[in-house]
NUDOMAR-44958 format. One record per residue (C-alpha): x, y, z. Coordinates in steps of 0.1 Angstrom, whole numbers, padded with zeros to 4 digits, always signed. Layout:
XYZ
...
REM end
This chain:
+1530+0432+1735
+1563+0427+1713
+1554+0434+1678
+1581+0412+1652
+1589+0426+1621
+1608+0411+1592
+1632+0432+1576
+1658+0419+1548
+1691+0422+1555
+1710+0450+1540
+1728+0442+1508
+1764+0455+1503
+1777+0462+1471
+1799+0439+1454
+1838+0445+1456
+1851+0460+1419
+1867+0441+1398
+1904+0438+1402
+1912+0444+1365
+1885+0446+1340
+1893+0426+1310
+1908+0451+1291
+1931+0454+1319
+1938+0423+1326
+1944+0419+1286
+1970+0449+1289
+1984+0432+1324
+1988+0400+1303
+2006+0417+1274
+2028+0438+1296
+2040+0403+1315
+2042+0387+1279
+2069+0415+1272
+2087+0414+1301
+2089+0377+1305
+2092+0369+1264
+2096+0395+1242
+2126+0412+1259
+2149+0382+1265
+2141+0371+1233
+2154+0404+1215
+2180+0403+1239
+2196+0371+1238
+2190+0360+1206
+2183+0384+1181
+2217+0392+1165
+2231+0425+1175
+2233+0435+1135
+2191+0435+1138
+2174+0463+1138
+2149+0442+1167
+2178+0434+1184
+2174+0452+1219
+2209+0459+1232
+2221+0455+1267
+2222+0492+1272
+2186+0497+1265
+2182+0464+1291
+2198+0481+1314
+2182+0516+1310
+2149+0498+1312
+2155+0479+1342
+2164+0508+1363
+2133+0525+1358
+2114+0497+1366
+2134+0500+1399
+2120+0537+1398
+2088+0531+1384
+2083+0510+1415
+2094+0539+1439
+2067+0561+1420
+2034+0535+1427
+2049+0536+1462
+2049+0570+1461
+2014+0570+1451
+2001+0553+1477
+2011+0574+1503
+2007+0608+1485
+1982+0606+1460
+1954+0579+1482
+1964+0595+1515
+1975+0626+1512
+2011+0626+1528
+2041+0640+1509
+2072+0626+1518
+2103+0641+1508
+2124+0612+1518
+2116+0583+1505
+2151+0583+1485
+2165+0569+1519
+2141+0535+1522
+2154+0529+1485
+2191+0538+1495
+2186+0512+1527
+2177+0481+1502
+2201+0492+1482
+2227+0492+1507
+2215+0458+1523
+2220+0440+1487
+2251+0458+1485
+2266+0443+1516
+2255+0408+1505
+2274+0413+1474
+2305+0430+1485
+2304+0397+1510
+2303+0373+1472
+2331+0389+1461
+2355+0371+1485
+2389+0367+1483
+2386+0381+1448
+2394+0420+1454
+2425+0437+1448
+2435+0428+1484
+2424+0394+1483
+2407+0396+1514
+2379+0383+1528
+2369+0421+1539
+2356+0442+1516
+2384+0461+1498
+2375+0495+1513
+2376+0481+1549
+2412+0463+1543
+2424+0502+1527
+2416+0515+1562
+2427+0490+1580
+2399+0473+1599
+2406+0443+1611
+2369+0427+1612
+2335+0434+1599
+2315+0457+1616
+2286+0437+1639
+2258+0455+1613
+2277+0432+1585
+2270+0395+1604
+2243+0386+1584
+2256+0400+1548
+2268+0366+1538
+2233+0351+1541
+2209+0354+1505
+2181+0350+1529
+2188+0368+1558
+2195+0394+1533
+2161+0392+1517
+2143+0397+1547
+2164+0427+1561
+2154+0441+1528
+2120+0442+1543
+2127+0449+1577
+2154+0478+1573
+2131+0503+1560
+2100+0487+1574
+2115+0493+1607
+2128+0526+1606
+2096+0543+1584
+2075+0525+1612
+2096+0537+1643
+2094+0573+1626
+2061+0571+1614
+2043+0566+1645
+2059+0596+1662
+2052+0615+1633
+2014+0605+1627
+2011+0603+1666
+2018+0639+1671
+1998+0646+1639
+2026+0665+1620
+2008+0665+1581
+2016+0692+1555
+2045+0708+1549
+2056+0702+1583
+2059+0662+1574
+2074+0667+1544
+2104+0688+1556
+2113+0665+1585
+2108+0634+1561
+2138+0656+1541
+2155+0664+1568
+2163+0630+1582
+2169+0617+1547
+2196+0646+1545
+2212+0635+1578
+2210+0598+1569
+2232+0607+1534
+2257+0624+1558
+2260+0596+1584
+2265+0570+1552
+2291+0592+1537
+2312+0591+1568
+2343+0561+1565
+2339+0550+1600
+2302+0535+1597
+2311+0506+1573
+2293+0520+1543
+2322+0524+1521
+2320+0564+1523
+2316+0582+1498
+2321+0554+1472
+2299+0531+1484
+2301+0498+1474
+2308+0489+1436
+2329+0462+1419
+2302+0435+1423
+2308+0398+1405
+2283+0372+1420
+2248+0370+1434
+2242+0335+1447
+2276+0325+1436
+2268+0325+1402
+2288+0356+1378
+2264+0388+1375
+2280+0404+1347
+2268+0375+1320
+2239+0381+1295
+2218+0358+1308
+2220+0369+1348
+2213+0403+1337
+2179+0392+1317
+2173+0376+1349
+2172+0408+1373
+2153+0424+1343
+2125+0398+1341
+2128+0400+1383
+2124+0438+1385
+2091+0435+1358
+2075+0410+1374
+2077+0427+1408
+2065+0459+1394
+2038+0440+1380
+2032+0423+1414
+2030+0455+1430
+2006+0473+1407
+1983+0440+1415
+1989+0448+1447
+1981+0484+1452
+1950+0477+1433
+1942+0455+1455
+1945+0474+1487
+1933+0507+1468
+1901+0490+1459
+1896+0471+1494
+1880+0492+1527
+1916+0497+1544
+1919+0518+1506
+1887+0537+1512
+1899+0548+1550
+1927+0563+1532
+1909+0584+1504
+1889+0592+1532
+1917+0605+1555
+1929+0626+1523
+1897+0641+1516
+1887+0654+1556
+1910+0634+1580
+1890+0650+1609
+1857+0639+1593
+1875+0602+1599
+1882+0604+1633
+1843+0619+1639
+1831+0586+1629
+1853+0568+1646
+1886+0561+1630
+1917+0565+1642
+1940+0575+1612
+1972+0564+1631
+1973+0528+1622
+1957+0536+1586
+1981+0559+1581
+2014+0540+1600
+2004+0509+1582
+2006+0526+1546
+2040+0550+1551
+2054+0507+1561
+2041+0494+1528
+2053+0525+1505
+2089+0523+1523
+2088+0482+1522
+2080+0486+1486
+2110+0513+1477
+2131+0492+1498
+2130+0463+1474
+2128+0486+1446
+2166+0494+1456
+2175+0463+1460
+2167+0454+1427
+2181+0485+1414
+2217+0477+1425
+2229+0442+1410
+2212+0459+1377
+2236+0493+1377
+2267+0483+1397
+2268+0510+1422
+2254+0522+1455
+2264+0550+1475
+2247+0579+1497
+2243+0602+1463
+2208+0578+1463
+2196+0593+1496
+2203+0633+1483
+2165+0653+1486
+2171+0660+1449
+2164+0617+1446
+2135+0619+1468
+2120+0653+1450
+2121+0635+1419
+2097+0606+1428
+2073+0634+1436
+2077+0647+1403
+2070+0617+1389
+2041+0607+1404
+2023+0645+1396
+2037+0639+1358
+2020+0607+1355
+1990+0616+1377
+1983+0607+1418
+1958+0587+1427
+1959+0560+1397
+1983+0537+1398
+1992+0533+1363
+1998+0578+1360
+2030+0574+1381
+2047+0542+1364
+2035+0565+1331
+2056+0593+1349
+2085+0572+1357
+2092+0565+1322
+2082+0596+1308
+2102+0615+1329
+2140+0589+1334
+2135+0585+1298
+2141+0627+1290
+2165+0625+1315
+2181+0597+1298
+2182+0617+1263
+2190+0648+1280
+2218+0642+1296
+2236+0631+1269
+2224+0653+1244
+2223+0690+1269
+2232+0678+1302
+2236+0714+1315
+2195+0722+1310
+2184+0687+1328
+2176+0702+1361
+2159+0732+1343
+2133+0712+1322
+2130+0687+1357
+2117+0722+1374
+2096+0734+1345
+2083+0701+1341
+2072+0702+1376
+2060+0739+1378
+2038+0734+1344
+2025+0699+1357
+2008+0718+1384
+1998+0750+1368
+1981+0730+1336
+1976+0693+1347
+1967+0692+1378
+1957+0654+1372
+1991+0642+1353
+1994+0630+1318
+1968+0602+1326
+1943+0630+1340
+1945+0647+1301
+1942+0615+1282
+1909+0607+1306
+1895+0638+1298
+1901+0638+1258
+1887+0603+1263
+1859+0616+1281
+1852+0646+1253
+1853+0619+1225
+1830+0598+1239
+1804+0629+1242
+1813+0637+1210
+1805+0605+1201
+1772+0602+1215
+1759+0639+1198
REM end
């Protein structure tokens, strides 16, 4: 006797929102700025006005977008998964580099030697271009080794790593330690990276002249839009399942597996996207200051996107980018006005971050929100 029985079908709840309007309003505004504002204080706003925004403060700006970039990335892998890495300076210094070689390859016939080698290469005496430069003369072979380069080598490393389950401090110490050894290999002459000066002395991108006003507003609104693109983006994923796995494999990665997840590919795919994503962040970064050389891939460069993603505050987005500015913009001042007590307030900055705000600077303005709304309500 087979007894039917009608049951309704289980109702999932509806994805969040990407942006709630507010959001979206301040998303709007931030692009308005990026896009508008800026170029228009920039380019035409005489440099006698007090709006006028010089090409200094352009510049400044620009690089920590780069950075500010580097810290969501940062984010994603430390504050919704719970892996530190200590060398993430590297997959920035490898799009770096890659842009680098494309535009030591614009410059031409136009260095001091007027070769068609790259100036350091014709100073000792190479003949040819190494077989890792064929495809630096290509915009678009360019853009996609931007991707692959670090995609590559955090996947190749990341799936031994997560496959032998190193986490913790363990992780973070080898993620240094190769990050260390890549700096030494780049500062060596005979690996075609230009040594210990890198590459410098830049003039075109796309064979157009990158030192004009109107190329550098161009990388500007590039690097904004992209950063914009990839808070969108982590949003996105953050919000989506793939995003809960993670949070999940922070909170009790053995709990995970119990149910029947593997963390590897969560995990591999993830530590890919945060290196692809620093990878273009250096790319961007270079055409913008001038300059790239293996001083990118010290620890110090990797600590420091840690310490701006606990400034801002892990696990929400927006706390990092916060952190990135907070923190490049003291550095900024500091430099110039007491250079010699930088790397002090950088380590009491860190040290007070995690005795007092455990959450970042976005944690405390949450909970003052959060106290003035129940203030509110008594």
């Amino acid at each position: 006797m087979t007894t039917s029985m009608n049951s309704s079908p289980v109702q999932l709840p509806a994805p969040p929102a990407l942006l709630s309007p507010k959001g979206w309003a301040v998303f709007v505004a931030m692009l308005i700025v990026v896009c508008g504002v800026v170029p228009v204080l920039n380019l035409w706003v005489s440099a006698g006005s007090v709006f006028h925004m010089s090409d200094y403060a352009v510049a400044l700006v620009g690089k920590i977008m780069c950075y500010a970039i580097c810290a969501l990335a940062m984010d994603l892998i430390w504050g919704y998964t719970g892996i530190l890495s200590l060398g993430h300076g590297l997959f920035f210094a490898l799009g770096g580099y890659v842009m680098g070689m494309y535009l030591m390859r614009q410059i031409g016939t136009d260095g001091n030697y007027k070769s068609n080698l790259p100036d350091f290469m014709v100073f000792l005496d190479w003949k040819t271009l190494p077989w890792h430069w064929t495809f630096s003369d290509s915009f678009l072979a360019t853009v996609l080794l931007i991707v692959l380069v670090p995609g590559v080598l955090a996947g190749v490393f990341g799936y031994f790593a997560f496959r032998s389950r190193i986490k913790g401090v363990y992780f973070s110490i080898i993620t240094q330690a190769l990050t260390f050894a890549a700096m030494l290999l780049f500062f060596r002459n005979e690996t075609g990276f230009g040594g210990n000066n890198g590459f410098t002395d830049f003039k075109r991108i796309l064979d157009l002249p990158i030192a004009t006003p109107s190329m550098r507003m161009t990388l500007f609104v590039m690097t904004g839009g992209t950063l914009l693109g990839c808070y969108l983006f982590a949003r996105w994923l953050v919000q989506s399942k793939f995003g809960r796995v993670l949070q999940a494999i922070r909170d009790a990665e053995s709990r995970v597996m119990f149910s029947g997840y593997s963390p590897l590919p969560y995990k591999l795919t993830i530590w890919i996207i945060s290196a692809v994503m620093c990878g273009i962040a250096g790319a961007l970064y270079v055409p913008q200051v001038g300059i790239i050389n293996p001083s990118e891939m010290s620890p110090a460069n990797s600590i420091e996107m840690a310490v701006w993603a606990a400034v801002g505050g892990r696990a929400s987005l927006i706390g990092p980018i916060v952190g990135a500015f907070l923190v490049n913009g003291m550095k900024s001042w500091l430099t110039v006005t007491a250079p010699e007590f930088w790397l002090y307030f950088l380590g009491a900055l860190f040290i007070g971050v995690t005795l007092y705000l455990p959450h970042g600077v976005m944690g405390l303005i949450q909970k003052i929100g959060a106290k003035k709304n129940t203030e509110e309500r008594v």
